[in-house]
N, C-alpha and C positions, 0 to 999 in steps of 0.2 A: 798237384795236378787233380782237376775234374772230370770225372765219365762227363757229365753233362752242365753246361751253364744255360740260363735261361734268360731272354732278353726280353722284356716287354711291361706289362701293367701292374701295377697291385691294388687294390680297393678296397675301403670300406662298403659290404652293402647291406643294405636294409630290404629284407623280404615282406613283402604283402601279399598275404593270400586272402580271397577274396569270392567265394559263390557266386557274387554281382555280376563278374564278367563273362560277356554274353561273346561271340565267337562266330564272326560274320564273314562269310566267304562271295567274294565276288567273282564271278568268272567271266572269261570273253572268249572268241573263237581260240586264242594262240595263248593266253594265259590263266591263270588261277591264283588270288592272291586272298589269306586270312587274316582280318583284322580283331584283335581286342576291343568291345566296346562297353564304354558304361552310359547309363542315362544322360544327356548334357544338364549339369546345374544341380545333380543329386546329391544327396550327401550317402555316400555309402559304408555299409557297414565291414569292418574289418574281422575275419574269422582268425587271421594268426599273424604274428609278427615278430620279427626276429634280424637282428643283426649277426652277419657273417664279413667275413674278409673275402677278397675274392680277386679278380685280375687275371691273365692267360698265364700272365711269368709265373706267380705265385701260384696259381691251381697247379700247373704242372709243376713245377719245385719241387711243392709235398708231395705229388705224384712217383716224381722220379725216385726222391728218396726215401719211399715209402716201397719201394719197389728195389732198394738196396744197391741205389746208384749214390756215387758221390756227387753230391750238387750245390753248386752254387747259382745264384742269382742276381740280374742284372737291374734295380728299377730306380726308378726317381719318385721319392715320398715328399711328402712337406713335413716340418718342423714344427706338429701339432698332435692334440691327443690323442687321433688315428694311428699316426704313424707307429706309436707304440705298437698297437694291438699287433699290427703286421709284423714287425720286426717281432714279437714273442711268437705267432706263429711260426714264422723262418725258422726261429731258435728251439722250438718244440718239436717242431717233425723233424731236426738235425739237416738246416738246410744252411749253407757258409754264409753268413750277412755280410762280410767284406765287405761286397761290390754293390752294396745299397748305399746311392745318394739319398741325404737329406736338403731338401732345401727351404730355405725361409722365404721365399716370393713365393712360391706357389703352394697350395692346401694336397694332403693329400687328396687323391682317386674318391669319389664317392658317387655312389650307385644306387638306384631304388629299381628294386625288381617286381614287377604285379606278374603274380601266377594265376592262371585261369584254373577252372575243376578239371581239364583235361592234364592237369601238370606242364602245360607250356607254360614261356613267360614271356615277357614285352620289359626292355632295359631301358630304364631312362637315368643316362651317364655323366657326371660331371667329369670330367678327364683327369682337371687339377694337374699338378706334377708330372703325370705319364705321359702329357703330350710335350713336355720340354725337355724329353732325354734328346742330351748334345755327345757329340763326339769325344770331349775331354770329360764326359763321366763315364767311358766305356775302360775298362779295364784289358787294352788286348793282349798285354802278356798272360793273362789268366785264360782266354779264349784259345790262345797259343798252345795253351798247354793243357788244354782238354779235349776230349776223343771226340764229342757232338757238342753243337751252339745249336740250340733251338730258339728259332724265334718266334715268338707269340705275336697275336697283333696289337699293331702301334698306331698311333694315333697325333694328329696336328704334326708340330715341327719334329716327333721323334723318328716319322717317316726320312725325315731327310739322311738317317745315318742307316740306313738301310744297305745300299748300294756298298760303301764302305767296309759295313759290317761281312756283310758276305762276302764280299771279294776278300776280302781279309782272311779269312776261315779256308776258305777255296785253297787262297796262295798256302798256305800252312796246312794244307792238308787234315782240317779239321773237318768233319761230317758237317752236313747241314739241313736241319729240317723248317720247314718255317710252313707255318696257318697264316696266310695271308693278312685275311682281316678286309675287312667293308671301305674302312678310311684310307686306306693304301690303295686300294683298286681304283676309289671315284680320282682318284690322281690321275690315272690313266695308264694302261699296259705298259706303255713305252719307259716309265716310271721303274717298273717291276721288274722289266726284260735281265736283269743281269741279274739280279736278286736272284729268278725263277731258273735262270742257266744254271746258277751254282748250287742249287739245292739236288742236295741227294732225296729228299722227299717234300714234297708239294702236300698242303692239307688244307682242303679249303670247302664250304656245305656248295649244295645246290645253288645256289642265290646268289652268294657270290662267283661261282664258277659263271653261272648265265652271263653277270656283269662285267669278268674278265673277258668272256670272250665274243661276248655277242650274241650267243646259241641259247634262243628259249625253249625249254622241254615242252612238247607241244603235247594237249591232251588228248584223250580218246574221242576218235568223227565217226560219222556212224562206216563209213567205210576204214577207219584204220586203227586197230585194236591194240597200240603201242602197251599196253599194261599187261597185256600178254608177253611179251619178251623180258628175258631175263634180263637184259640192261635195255634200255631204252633207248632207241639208236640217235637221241641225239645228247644222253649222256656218254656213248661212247665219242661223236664226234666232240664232245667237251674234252674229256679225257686226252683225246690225239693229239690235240689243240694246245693242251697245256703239257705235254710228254716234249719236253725243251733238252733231255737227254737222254740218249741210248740207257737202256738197264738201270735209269733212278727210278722213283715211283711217284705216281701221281695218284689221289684218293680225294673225291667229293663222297662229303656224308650229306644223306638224304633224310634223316629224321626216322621214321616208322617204317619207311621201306631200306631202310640197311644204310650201308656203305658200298661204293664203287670204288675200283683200284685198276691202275696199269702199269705196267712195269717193259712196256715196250715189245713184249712180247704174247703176255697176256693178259685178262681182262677178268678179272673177280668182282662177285656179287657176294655181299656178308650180309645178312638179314640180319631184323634185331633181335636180340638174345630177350628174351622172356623176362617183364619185371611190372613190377606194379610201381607203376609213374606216381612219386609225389611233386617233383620238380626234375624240370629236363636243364634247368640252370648248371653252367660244367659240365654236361654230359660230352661236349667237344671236347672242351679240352681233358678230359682224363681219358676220351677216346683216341685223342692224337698223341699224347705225352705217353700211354701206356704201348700203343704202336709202334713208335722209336726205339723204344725201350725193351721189345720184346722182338724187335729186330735186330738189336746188339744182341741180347741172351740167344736165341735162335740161330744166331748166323743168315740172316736176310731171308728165313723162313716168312714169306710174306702172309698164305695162310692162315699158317699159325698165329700171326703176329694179329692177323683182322680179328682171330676168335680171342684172342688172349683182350683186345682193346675193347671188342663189342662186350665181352662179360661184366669187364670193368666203370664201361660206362653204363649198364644197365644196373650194376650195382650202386651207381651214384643216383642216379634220376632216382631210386628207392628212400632218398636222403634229402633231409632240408638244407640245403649250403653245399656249394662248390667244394669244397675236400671232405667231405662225409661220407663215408660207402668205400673207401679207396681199398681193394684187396690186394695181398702179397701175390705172389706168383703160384705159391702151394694153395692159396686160398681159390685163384682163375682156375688151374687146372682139377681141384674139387669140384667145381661147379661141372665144368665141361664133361668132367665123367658120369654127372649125375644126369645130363643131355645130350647123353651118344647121338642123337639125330640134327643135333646141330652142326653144318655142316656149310662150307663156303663154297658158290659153285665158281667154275672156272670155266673159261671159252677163250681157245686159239684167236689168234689175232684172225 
């Protein structure tokens, strides 16, 4: 039996950081959107560079069992020199490889990340493998008999066992948290709607929350001073919007300006926890993977759970690679003692 299995990607990726990249924002009345740009036709120079593993299933794996959950994990690799590296990671943070398909048609996952000086980054993804998880690679007597299924985002045809997979968990009374993902949403809501029913927690950024449900965050007019409110009221109509069950939770992370949460009755604002950004690459998912997870420990201290996920993830963005920075639970609640002013505000529905 597993506290937690993980459903989704693994990757080889290759990090480029780079000075070059210049950081161009366009705005209109109703949105605001930032682009990565380099010269067209340049040749530019590289300041660092560095291969890492990476993928939602796998960052959170070593997450969870880094955090003294038992875990296994769900993913489709190819049958190539990658797939080693992954599988030795698994096997080094003590995460169960059972339930890794190899397959010989498809290459593993592989990824090239351009980091900008601000520590954002811009992913350019080869899917490979992750987008062909089928139905008879999923192991459900092992889902069966573990306490949460998280699913990370999926991508091409592994979208189709979605539905499945959740209702599966649901009927069995297994917990269910799932981070949406970009490539499951451009399917269309109606796609999602059973998926979103059955999840005990919903985790999805700003961006995609806009594109599940329609609701653009509208910027500041010289009459309406929306950045003055602690949540901005049309991240709360997001929130409403995707709250598909009494007492489960819904949370869009916002980058710089924190995390939003509801839980049906109320509505918290987590601001980011203090760090010097070298890469914000994984800062979702060690944000979402330590929230689950600090939700089991707690007892559905939701709170609690925003500050324990926000320190965590502010300790990776400190870090080059997606599992870099991942602290114990004694090592979260150090921190938090060291920043008694860190503090989640809360507002009545």
């Amino acid at each position: 039996m597993f506290d937690i299995i993980t459903v989704g990607s693994a990757t080889l990726d290759a990090f480029i950081e780079t000075d070059a990249a210049n950081i161009v924002s366009v705005s209109s009345l109703n949105t605001k959107k930032d682009f990565m740009a380099y010269p067209y036709g340049a040749k530019i120079e590289i300041d660092n560079f560095e291969f890492e593993t990476g993928g939602g299933a796998l960052n959170t794996a070593v997450n969870f069992s880094n955090l003294g959950f038992k875990t296994s994990a769900i993913v489709k690799i190819g049958a190539d020199i990658q797939s080693g590296k992954i599988k030795k990671v698994f096997e080094n943070a003590h995460v169960d490889t059972s339930n890794i398909i190899s397959s010989k048609k498809y290459q593993t996952g592989f990824s090239i990340i351009l980091t900008s000086f601000q520590g954002d980054r811009t992913v350019l993804a080869h899917r490979g493998a992750n987008a062909h998880l089928e139905k008879d690679d999923i192991n459900f007597d092992a889902i069966k008999k573990s306490k949460w299924l998280y699913l990370a985002p999926l991508n091409g045809e592994s979208t189709k066992v979605l539905d499945e997979v959740a209702m599966f968990a649901e009927k069995h009374d297994v917990n269910l948290a799932i981070n949406v993902g970009t490539s499951s949403i451009k399917q269309g809501k109606k796609n999602l709607t059973e998926v979103l029913k059955s999840a005990e927690v919903i985790i999805l950024n700003k961006d995609e929350a806009a594109l599940l449900t329609g609701i653009e965050v509208r910027p500041d007019t010289k009459k309406e001073k929306f950045s003055e409110e602690i949540i901005h009221p049309d991240i709360i109509k997001m929130l409403k919007e995707l709250n598909y069950k009494k007492d489960k939770i819904t949370i869009i992370t916002d980058g710089k300006n924190g995390v939003y949460a509801f839980d049906s009755h109320k509505f918290y604002h987590c601001g980011e926890f203090p760090a010097k950004v070298v890469s914000t690459l994984g800062a979702g998912d060690a944000f979402a993977s330590t929230f689950v997870a600090s939700l089991e420990k707690t007892k559905n201290n939701i709170e609690k759970s925003l500050q324990y996920a926000s320190v965590n993830a502010a300790s990776v963005v400190e870090h080059f690679g997606a599992q870099s920075g991942f602290l114990s639970f004694d090592e979260i609640e150090k921190r938090l003692k060291k920043n008694p002013q860190f503090k989640v505000n809360i507002i009545k529905k």
